[in-house]
C-alpha positions in Angstrom: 18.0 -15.6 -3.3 19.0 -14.6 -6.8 20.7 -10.9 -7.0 21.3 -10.5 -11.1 19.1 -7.4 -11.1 20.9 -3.9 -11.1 19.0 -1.3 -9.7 19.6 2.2 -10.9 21.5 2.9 -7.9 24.4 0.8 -9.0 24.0 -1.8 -6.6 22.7 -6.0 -7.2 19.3 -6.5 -5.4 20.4 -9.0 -2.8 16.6 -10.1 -1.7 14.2 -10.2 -4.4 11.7 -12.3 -2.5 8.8 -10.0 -2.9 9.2 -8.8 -6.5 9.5 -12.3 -7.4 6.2 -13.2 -5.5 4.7 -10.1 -7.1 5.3 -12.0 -10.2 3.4 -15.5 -9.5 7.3 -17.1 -9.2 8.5 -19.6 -6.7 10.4 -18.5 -3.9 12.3 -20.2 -1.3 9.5 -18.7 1.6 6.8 -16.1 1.3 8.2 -12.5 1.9 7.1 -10.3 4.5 6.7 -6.7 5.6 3.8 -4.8 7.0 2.1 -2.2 5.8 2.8 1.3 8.4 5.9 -0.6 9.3 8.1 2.5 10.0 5.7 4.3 12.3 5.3 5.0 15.5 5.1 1.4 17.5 9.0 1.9 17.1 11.1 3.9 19.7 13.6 5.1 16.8 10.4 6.3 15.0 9.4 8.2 17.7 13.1 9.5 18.2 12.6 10.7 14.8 9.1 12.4 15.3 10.1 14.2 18.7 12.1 16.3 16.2 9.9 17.3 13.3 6.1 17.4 12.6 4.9 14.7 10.5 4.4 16.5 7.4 7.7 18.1 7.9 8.8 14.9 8.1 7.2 13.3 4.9 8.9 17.1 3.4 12.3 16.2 4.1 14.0 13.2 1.9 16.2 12.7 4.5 14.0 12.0 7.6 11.9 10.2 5.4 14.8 7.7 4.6 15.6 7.5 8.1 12.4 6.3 9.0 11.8 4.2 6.0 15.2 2.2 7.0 14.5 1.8 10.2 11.9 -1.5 9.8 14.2 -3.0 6.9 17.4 -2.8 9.4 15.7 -3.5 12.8 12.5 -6.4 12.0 14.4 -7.6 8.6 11.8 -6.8 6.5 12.0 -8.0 2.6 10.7 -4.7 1.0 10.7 -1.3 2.2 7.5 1.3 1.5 8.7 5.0 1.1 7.6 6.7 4.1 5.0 9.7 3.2 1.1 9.7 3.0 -1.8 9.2 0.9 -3.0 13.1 1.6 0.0 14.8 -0.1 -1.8 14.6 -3.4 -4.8 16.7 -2.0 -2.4 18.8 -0.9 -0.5 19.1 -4.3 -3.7 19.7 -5.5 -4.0 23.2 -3.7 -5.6 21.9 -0.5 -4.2 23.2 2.9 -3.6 20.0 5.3 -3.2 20.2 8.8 -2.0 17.0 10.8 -3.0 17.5 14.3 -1.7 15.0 17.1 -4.5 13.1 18.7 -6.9 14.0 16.1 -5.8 13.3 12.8 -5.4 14.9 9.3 -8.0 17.8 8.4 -8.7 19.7 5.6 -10.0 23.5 6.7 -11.8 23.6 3.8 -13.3 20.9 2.0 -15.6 20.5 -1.5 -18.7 20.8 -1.0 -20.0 22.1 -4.1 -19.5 21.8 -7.8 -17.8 25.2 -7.5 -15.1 24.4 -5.2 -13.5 22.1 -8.0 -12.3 25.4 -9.0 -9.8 25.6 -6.4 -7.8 22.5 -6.9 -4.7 23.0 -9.8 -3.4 21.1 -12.0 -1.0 18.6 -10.6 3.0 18.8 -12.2 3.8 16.0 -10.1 7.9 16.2 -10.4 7.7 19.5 -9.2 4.6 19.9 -6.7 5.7 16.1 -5.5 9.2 16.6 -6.0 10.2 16.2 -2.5 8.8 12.8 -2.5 10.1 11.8 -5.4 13.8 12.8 -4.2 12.9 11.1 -1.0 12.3 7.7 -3.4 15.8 8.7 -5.3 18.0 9.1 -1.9 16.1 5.7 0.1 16.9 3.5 -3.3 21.0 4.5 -3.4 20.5 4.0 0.9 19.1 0.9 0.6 21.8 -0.5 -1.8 19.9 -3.2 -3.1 19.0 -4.9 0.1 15.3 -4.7 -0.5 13.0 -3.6 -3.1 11.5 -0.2 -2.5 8.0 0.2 -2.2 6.0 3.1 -3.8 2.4 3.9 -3.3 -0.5 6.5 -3.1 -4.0 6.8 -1.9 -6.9 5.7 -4.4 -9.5 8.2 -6.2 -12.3 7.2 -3.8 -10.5 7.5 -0.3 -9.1 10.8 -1.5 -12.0 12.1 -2.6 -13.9 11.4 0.8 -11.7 13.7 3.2 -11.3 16.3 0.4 -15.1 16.2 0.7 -15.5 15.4 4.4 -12.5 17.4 5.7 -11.2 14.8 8.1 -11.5 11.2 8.8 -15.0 10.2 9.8 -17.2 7.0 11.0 -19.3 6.8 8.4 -18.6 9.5 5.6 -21.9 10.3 5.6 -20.9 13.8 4.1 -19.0 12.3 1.0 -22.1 9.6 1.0 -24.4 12.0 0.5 -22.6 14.1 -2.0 -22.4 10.8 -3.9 -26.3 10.8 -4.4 -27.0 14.6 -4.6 -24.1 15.7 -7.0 -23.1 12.4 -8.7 -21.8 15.0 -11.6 -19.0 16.7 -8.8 -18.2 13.2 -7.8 -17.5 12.0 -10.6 -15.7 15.2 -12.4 -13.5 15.0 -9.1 -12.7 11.1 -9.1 -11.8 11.2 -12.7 -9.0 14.1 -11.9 -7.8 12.0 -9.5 -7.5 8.8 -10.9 -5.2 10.8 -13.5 -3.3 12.5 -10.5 -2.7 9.2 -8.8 -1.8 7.2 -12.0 1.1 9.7 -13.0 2.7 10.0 -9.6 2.9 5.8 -9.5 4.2 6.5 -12.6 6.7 8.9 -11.1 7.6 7.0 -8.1 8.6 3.9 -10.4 10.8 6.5 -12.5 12.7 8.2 -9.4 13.6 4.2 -8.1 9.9 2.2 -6.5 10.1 -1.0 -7.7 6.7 -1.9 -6.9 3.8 0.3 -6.2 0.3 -0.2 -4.0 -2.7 1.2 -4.1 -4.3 1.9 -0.7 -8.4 2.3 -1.1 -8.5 3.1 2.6 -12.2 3.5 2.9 -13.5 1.4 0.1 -15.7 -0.6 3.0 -17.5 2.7 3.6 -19.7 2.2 -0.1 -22.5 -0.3 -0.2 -21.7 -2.6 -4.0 -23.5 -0.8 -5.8 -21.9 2.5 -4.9 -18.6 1.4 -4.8 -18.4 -0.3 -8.6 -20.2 2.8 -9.8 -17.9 5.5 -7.6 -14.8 3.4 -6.3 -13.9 0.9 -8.9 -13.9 2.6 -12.1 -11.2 5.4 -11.0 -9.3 3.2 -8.9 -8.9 0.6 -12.4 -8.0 3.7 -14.5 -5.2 4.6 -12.0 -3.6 0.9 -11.4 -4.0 1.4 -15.8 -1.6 4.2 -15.9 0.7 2.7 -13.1 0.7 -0.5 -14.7 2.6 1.4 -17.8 5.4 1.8 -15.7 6.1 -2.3 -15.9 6.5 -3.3 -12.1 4.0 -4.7 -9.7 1.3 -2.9 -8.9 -0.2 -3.9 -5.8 -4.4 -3.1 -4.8 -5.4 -3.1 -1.4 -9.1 -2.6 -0.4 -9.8 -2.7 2.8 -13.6 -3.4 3.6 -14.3 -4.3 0.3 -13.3 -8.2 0.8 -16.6 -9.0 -0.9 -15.6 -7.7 -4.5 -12.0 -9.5 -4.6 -13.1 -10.6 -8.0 -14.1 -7.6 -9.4 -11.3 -5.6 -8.5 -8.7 -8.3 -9.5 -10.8 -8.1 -13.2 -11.0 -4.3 -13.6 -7.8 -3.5 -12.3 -5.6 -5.7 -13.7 -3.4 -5.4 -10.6 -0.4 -8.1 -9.9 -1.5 -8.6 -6.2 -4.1 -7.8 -4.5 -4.7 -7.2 -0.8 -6.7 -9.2 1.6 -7.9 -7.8 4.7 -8.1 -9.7 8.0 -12.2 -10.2 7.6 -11.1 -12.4 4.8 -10.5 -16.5 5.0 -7.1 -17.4 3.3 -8.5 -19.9 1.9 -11.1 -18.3 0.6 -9.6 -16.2 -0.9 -7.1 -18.5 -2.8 -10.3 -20.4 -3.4 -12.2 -17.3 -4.8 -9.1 -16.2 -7.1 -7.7 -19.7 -7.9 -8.9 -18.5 -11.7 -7.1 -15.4 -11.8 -2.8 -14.6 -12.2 -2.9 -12.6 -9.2 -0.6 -12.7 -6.4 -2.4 -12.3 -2.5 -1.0 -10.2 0.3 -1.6 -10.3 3.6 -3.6 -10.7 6.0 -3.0 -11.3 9.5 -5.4 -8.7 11.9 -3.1 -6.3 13.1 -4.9 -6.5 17.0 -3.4 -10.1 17.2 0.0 -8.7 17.6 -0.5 -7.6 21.2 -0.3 -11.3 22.0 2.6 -13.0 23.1 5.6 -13.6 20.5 4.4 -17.5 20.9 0.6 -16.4 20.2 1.7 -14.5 17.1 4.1 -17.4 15.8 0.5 -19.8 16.1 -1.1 -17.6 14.4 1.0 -16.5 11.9 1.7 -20.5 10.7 -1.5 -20.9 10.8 -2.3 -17.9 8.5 1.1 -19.2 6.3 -0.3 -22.6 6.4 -3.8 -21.3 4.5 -2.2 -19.2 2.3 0.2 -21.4 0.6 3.6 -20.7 -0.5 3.6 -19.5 -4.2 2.5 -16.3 -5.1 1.8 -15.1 -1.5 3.1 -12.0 -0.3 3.1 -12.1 3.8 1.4 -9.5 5.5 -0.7 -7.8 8.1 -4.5 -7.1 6.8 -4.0 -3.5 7.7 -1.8 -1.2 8.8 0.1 -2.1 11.9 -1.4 -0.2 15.2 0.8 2.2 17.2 0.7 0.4 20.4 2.3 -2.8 18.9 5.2 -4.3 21.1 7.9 -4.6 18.9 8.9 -8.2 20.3 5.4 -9.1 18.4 6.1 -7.5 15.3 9.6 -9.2 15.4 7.7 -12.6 16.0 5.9 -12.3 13.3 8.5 -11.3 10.9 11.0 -14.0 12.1 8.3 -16.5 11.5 7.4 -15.7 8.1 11.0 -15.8 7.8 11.5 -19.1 9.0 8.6 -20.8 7.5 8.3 -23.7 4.6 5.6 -24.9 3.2 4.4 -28.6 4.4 5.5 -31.0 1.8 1.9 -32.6 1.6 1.1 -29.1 0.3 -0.2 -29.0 -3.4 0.9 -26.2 -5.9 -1.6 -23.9 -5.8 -1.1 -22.7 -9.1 1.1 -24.0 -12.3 1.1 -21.0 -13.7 2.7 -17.6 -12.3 0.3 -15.2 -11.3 1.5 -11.8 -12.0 0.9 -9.9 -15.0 3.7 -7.2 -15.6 7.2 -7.6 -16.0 9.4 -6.0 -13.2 11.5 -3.4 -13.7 14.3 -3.5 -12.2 16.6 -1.3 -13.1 
């Protein structure tokens, strides 16, 4: 692995795997982490949670770096995601949050009319997201360049649907309808976000993230026509202004499989996510035109197989994916109840992977579009 990078924190990046994937460049192996890796299907997580709530925890830099270690020192992970959550920007924003246990985050009192745009401030995201922001600084000296350090935030769209709903739902059917009866709110409300999210990438990348993904959590909840006219747009406008920032950006919408193409076009992302209702092959096949690198997309419900399940499963998902320009992954978020000999499995066998030698390039030219920015 080539280490000639210095990162602000003094140290040489050791693995660079992942942020040379990100780019469209060979590597020796794909590199691997999962998206919710430092969460609560490990026992040190749960150490860590029997001691603070779990916005107390996302508020204090220094349980957040614990946490955020913990998957890059126990499973060998080749990047590390700053621990936090999509739904602090709402709450920058003026909104109160609750996080309940057993039922999820809620917002007391959501937008429901034009009106209640009112209410939410204007965003100064070094101070109202500072403790974030620190909680990038402190993880990137931590890590001393033995990973890259993901950043990331939720997208207009899935942020916009609990501020309107309140909580998590089925079927959004509140948000849905708000869509149709007050398309002006909906869209007066996306477009503050997409600025919101943009300039807190933007931040991340400046306190240390290396990398930055977009997570449009409930993109599969809008019918196509919906989603380029109330999903696409804002999320595009935000990967724009995190793309200013020079280092991968990274879109993942789950649900939305269907419009790979169109988000790789309007976006102008450096990877994009595939979920596990997608075909690898497909989706190299679909995107073979474009200089975009894939993530993913093993379904996170296989790891409660055995370790030798996972490894068959996981070579053959290696196997379809190809080698270059391929970031390994789950095709969502890892579930709580994973063994954590599975999630090992899986890691060690990315790890240990090569490609067949019958295997053909899949592309001569590297995918990604921004220069990284290391330092």
């Amino acid at each position: 692995m080539s280490g000639t990078s210095t990162p602000s924190s003094g140290s040489p990046l050791k693995n660079d795997l992942f942020l040379r994937a990100a780019r469209g460049e060979s590597t020796e192996r794909p590199p691997v982490w999962m998206m919710r890796q430092a969460g609560r299907y490990l026992p040190q997580y749960r150490a860590v949670r029997a001691k603070a709530d779990f916005l107390t925890m996302c508020r204090t830099p220094e349980l957040a770096v614990e946490v955020t270690l913990q998957p890059v020192e126990l499973l060998k992970v080749d990047a590390a995601i700053i621990f936090s959550d999509i739904l602090v920007v709402p709450q920058a924003m003026g909104m109160e949050l609750h996080m309940d246990e057993g039922i999820g985050p809620q917002f007391p009192d959501p937008l429901r009319r034009a009106a209640d745009l009112t209410r939410l401030r204007e965003v100064a995201v070094e101070e109202d997201l500072g403790y974030m922001l620190d909680a990038v600084r402190l993880c990137r000296r931590e890590l001393d360049g033995r990973v890259p350090l993901i950043g990331f935030a939720g997208a207009p769209w899935t942020l916009a649907s609990y501020m309107i709903e309140g909580k998590g739902t089925k079927n959004f059917h509140v948000a849905k309808r708000l869509i149709v009866e007050a398309p002006e709110m909906a869209h007066a409300l996306l477009s503050k976000l997409a600025t919101v999210v943009g300039n807190f990438l933007v931040a991340q990348v400046r306190a240390g993230a290396q990398a930055v993904q977009l997570f449009d959590s409930w993109a599969g909840a809008l019918a196509p026509a919906e989603f380029r006219q109330f999903a696409l747009p804002y999320l595009a406008r935000s990967c724009a202004i995190a793309r200013t920032a020079g280092v991968p950006v990274t879109v993942f919408a789950p649900g939305a499989g269907w419009a790979l193409e169109q988000i790789v076009e309007a976006s102008g992302c450096d990877v994009v996510g595939v979920d596990w209702q997608v075909e690898p092959a497909d989706a190299r096949r679909r995107l073979a035109a474009h200089r975009v690198a894939l993530q993913g997309n093993l379904d996170p419900s296989l790891l409660f197989g055995t370790p030798d399940f996972v490894r068959h499963r996981t070579r053959k998902m290696l196997d379809a994916f190809g080698s270059r320009g391929y970031i390994a992954n789950l095709g969502h978020g890892i579930l709580p109840e994973t063994p954590v000999a599975s999630a090992r499995a899986f890691i060690d066998t990315v790890r240990e992977w090569s490609a067949p030698a019958s295997q053909p390039t899949v592309s001569p030219v590297p995918y990604g579009r921004s220069s990284a920015m290391l330092a």
